[in-house]
Short mmCIF file of the C-alpha atoms (twelve columns), coordinates in Angstrom:
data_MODEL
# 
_entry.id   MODEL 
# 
loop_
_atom_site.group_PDB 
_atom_site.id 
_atom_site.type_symbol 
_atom_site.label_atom_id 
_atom_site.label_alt_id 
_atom_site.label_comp_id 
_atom_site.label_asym_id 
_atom_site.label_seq_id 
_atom_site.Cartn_x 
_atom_site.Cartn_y 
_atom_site.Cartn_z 
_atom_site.pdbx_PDB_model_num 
ATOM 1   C CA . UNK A 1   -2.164  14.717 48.082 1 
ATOM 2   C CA . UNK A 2   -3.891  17.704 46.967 1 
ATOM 3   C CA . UNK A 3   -1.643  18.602 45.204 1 
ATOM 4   C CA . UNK A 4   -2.331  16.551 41.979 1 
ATOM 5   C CA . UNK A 5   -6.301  17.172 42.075 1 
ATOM 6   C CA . UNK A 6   -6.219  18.944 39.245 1 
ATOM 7   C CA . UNK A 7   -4.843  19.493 35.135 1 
ATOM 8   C CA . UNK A 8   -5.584  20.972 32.673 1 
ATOM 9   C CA . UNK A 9   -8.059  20.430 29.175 1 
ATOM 10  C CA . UNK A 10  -7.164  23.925 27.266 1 
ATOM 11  C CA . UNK A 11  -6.507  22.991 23.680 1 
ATOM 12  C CA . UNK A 12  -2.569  21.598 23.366 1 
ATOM 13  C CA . UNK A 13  -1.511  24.558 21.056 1 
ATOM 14  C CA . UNK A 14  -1.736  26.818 23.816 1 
ATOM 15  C CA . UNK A 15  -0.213  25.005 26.579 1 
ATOM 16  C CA . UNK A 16  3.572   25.921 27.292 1 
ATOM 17  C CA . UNK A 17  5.701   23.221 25.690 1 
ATOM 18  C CA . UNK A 18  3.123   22.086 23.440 1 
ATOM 19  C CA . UNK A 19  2.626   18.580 24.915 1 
ATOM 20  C CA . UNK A 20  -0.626  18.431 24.402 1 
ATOM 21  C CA . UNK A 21  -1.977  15.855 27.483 1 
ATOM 22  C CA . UNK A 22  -4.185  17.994 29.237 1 
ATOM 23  C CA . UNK A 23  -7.449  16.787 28.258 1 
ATOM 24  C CA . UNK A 24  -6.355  13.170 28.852 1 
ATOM 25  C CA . UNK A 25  -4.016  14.187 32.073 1 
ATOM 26  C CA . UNK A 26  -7.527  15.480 33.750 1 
ATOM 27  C CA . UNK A 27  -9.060  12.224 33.163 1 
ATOM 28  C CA . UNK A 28  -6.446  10.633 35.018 1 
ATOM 29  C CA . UNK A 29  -6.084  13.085 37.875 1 
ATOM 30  C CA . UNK A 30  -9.726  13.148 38.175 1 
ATOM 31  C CA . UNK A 31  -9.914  9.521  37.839 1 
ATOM 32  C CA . UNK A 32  -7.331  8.936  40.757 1 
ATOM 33  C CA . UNK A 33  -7.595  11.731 42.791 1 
ATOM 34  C CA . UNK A 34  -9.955  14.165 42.437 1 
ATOM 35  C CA . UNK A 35  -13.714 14.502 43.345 1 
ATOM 36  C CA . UNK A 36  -15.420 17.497 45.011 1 
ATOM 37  C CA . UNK A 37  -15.246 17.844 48.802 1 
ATOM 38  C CA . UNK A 38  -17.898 16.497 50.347 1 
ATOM 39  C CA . UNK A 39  -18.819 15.616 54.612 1 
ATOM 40  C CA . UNK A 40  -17.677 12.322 55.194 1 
ATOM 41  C CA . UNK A 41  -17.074 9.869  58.179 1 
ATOM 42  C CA . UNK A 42  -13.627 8.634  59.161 1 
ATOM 43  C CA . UNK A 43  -13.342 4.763  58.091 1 
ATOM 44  C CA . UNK A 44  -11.098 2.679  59.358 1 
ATOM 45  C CA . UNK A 45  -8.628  0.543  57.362 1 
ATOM 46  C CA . UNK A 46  -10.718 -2.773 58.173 1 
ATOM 47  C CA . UNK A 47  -13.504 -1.268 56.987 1 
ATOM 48  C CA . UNK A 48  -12.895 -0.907 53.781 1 
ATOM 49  C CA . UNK A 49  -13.664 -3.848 50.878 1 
ATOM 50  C CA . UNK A 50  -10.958 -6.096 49.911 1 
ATOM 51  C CA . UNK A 51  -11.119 -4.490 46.685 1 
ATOM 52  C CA . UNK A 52  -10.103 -1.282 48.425 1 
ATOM 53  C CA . UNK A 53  -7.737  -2.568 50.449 1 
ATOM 54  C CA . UNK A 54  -5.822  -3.899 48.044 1 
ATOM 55  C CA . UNK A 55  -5.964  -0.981 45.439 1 
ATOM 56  C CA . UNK A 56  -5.079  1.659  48.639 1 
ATOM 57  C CA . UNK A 57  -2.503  -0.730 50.007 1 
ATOM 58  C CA . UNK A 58  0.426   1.879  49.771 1 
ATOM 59  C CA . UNK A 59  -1.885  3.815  51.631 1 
ATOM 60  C CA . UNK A 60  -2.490  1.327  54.379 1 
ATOM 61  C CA . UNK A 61  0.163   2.881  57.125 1 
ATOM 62  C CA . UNK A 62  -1.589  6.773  56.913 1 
ATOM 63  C CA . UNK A 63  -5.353  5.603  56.216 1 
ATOM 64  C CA . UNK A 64  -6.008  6.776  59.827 1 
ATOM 65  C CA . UNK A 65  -4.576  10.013 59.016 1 
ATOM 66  C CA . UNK A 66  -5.762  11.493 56.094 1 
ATOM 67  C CA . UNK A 67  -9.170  13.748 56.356 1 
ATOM 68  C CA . UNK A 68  -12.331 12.170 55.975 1 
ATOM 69  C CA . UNK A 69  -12.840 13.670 52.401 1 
ATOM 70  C CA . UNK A 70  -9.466  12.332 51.686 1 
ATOM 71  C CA . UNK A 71  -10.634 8.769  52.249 1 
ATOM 72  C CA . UNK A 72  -13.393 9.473  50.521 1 
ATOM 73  C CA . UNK A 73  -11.639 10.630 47.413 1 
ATOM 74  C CA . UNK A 74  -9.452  7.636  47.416 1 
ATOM 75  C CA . UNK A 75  -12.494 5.574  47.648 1 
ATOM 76  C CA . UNK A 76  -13.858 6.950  44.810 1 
ATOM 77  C CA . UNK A 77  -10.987 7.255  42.696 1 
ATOM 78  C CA . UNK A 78  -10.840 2.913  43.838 1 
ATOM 79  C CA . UNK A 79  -14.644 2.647  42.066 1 
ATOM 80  C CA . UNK A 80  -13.316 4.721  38.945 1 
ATOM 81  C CA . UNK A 81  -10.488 2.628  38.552 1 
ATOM 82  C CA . UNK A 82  -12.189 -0.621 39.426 1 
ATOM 83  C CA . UNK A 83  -14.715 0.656  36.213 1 
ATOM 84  C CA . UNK A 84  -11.838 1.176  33.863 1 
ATOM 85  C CA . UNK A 85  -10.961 -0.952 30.970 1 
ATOM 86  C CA . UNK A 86  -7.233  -2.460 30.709 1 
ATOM 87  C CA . UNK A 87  -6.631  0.035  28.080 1 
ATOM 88  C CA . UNK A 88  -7.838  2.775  30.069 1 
ATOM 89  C CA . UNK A 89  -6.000  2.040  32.954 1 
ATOM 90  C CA . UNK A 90  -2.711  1.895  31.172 1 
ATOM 91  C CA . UNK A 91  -3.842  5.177  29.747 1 
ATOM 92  C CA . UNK A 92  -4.399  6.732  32.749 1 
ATOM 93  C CA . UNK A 93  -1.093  5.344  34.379 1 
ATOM 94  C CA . UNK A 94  0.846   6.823  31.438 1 
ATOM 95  C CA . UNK A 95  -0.728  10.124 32.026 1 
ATOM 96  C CA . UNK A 96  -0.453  10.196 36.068 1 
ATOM 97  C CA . UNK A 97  3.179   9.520  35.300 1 
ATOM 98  C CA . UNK A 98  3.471   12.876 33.019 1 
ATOM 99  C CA . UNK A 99  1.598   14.501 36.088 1 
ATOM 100 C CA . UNK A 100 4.364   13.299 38.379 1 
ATOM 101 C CA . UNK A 101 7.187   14.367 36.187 1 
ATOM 102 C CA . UNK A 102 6.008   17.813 36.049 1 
ATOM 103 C CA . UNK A 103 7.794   21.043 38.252 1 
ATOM 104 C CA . UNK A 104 5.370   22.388 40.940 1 
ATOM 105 C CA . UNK A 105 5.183   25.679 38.984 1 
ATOM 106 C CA . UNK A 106 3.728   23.544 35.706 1 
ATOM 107 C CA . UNK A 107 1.298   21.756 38.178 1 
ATOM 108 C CA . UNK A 108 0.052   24.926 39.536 1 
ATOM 109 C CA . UNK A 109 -0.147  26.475 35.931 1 
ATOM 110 C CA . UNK A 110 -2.359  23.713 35.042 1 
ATOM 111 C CA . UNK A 111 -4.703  23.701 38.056 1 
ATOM 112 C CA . UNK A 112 -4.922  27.484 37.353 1 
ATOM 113 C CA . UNK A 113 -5.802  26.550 33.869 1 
ATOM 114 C CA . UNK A 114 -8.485  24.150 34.971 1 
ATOM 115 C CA . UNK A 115 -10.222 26.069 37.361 1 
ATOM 116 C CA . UNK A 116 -10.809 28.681 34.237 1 
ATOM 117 C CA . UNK A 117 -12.005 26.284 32.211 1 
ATOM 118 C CA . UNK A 118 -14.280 24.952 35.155 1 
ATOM 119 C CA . UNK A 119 -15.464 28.316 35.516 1 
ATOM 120 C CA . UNK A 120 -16.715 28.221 31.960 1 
ATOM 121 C CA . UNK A 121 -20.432 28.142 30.895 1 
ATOM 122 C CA . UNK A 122 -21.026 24.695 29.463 1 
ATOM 123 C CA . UNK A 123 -21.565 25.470 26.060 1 
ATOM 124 C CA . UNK A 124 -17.761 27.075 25.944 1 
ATOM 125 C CA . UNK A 125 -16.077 24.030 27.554 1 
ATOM 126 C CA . UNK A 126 -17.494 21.607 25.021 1 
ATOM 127 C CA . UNK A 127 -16.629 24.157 22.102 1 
ATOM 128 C CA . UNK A 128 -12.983 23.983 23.400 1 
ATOM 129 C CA . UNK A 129 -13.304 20.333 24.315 1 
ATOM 130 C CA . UNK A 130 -14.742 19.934 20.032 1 
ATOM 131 C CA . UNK A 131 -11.326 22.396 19.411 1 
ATOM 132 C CA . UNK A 132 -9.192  20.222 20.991 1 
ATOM 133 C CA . UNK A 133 -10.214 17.426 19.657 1 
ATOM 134 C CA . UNK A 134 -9.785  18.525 15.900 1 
ATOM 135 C CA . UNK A 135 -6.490  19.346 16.975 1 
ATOM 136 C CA . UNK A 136 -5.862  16.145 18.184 1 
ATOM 137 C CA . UNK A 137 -6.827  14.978 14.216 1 
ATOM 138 C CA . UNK A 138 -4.580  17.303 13.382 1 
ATOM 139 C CA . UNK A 139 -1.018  15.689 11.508 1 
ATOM 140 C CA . UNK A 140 1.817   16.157 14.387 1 
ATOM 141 C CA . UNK A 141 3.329   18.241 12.326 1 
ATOM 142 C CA . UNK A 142 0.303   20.373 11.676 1 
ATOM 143 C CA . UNK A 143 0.440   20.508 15.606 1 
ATOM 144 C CA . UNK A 144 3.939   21.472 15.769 1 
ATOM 145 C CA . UNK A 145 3.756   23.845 13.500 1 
ATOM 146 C CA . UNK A 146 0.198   25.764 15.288 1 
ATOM 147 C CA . UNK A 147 2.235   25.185 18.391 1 
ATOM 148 C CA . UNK A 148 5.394   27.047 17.349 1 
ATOM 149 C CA . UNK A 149 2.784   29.793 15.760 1 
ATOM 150 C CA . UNK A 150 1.636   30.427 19.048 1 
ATOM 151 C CA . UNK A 151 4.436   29.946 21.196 1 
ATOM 152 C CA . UNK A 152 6.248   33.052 18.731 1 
ATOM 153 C CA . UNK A 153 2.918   35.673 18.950 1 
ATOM 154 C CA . UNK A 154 3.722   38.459 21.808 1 
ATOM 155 C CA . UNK A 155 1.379   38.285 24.923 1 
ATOM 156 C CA . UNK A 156 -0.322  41.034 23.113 1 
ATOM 157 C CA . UNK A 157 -0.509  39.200 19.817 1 
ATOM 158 C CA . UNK A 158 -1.599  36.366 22.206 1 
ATOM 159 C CA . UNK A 159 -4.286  38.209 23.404 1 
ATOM 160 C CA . UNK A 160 -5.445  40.012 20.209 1 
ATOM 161 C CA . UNK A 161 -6.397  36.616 18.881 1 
ATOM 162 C CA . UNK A 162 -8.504  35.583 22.013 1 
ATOM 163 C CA . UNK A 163 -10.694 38.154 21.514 1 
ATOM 164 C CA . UNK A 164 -11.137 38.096 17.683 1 
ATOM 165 C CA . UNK A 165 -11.786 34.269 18.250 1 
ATOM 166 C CA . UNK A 166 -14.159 35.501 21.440 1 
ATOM 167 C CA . UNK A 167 -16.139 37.653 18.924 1 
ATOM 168 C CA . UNK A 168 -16.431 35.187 16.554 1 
ATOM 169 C CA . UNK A 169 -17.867 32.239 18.718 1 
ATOM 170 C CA . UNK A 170 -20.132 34.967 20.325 1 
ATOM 171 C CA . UNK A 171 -21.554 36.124 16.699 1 
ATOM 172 C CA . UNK A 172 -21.744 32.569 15.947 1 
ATOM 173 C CA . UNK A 173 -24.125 31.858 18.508 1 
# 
């Protein structure tokens, strides 16, 4: 279950592939999944609201053995869902599915990725989350094209550009 706790919300020219779901893929692992750890007490199956029970049914034959935290996360991810809109439901279904579909190396790349970007100061996640968002504006074939760009630079090239854009945002400030 842990396994899909995290994605990934680095700007879509610079993921591998170019398929440019991260930001919206964390939302829905988050949304599902994910939560921090925290101390909880077992519950048992009939303890839980109807409303739980029937959103964790597939769930109903392990309940008793999953971790506390685990139940906990599921519960959460039930009051997340239960908060949703229709649209963002679908949304999130559409993105768990790309989640699923993924090899374990591109799942790991993208926790990896995530945990960088939660290591971030604030003010540098929202710059990249304000980057990623005018790439989202972006024509797709504006994308395609920035993707390509970066998908031919060397690793050195790669990293080259990281810092000049580094120094930049840092003079900026």
């Amino acid at each position: 279950m842990s396994n899909a706790t995290m994605g990934n919300t680095v700007p879509a020219a610079h993921q591998k592939g170019g398929r440019g779901f991260g930001g919206r893929l964390v939302f829905a692992l988050i949304l599902v999944l994910a939560g921090s750890l925290v101390w909880a007490e077992p519950v048992a199956w009939q303890q839980l609201s109807e409303r739980e029970r029937t959103l964790l049914q597939r769930f109903e034959d392990r309940w008793d053995g999953f971790t506390p935290e685990q139940q906990a996360r599921l519960r959460r991810g039930v009051e997340r869902w239960s908060s949703m809109t229709p649209e963002q439901r679908q949304r999130a279904r559409r993105e768990f599915g790309k989640w699923q579909r993924l090899t374990p190396e591109q799942r790991d790349r993208l926790r990896k990725a995530y945990q960088r970007f939660q290591a971030l100061p604030p003010e540098q996640r929202q710059r990249i989350r304000e980057a990623r968002q005018r790439f989202r504006q972006l024509s797709p074939e504006r994308q395609r094209r920035l993707r390509e760009r970066w998908q031919n630079l060397t690793p050195e090239e790669r990293q080259r550009f990281r810092e000049r854009r580094r120094q930049r945002l840092e003079s900026s400030q």
